[in-house]
Every structure is written in structure tokens, then in C-alpha cells.
N, C-alpha and C positions, 0 to 999 in steps of 0.2 A: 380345918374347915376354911374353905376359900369362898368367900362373900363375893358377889357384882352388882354393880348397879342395875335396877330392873330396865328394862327395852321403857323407852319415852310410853307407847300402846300400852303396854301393863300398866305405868304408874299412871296413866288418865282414865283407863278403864274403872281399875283402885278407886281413887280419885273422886270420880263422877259417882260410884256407888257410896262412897260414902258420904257424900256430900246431899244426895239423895234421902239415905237413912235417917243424915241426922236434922233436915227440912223435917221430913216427913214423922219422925217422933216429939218434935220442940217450936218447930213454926209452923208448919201449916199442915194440916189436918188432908194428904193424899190417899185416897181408897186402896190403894195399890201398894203403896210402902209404909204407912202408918202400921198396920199389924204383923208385916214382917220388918221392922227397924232392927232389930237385935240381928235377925239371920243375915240380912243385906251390908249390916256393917261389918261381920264376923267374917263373909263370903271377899266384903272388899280387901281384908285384913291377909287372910287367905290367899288371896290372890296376889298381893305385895309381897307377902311372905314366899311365895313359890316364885316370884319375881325376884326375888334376893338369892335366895339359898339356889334354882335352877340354872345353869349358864342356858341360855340364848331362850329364855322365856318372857 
């Protein structure tokens, strides 16, 4: 299995969602990302993840 680093875009996309999640489930109380924190972190995880393991994603 051949690993790469994910494209700069993926790991800020990443990044911003989870940074999103974890405001919105521990600091501040957003209508939009509060009741999905768990999916929105798992999705940004996800997507770091298909960032590593895909060449040119």
C-alpha cells in the first residue's frame, strides 16, 4: 500500500469541517453543526482519509 500526501484543498476542506464540528459540539452552540458534530467530524475524517489513501484527491 502506497500512502501520499493529501492535495493542500483536501486537507483544508478536512480541516475547516472539523474545526467546525468541534466549535459547534464544546463552544458554541451553532444551529447548523451542533446536532450533526459527530457526522461532520467522521465526514471530515473521511475525507482526509480518501485524501491519503487516493493518489491525486
Amino acid at each position: 500500500m502506497k500512502l501520499s500526501a493529501p492535495k493542500q484543498m483536501t486537507w483544508w476542506i478536512s480541516t475547516i469541517l472539523a474545526v467546525v464540528a468541534i466549535i459547534g459540539k464544546w463552544i458554541i452552540v451553532l444551529p447548523i453543526a451542533t446536532p450533526y458534530a459527530c457526522i461532520i467530524l467522521l465526514i471530515a475524517f473521511i475525507i482526509l482519509w480518501l485524501g491519503t489513501f487516493m493518489k491525486g484527491f
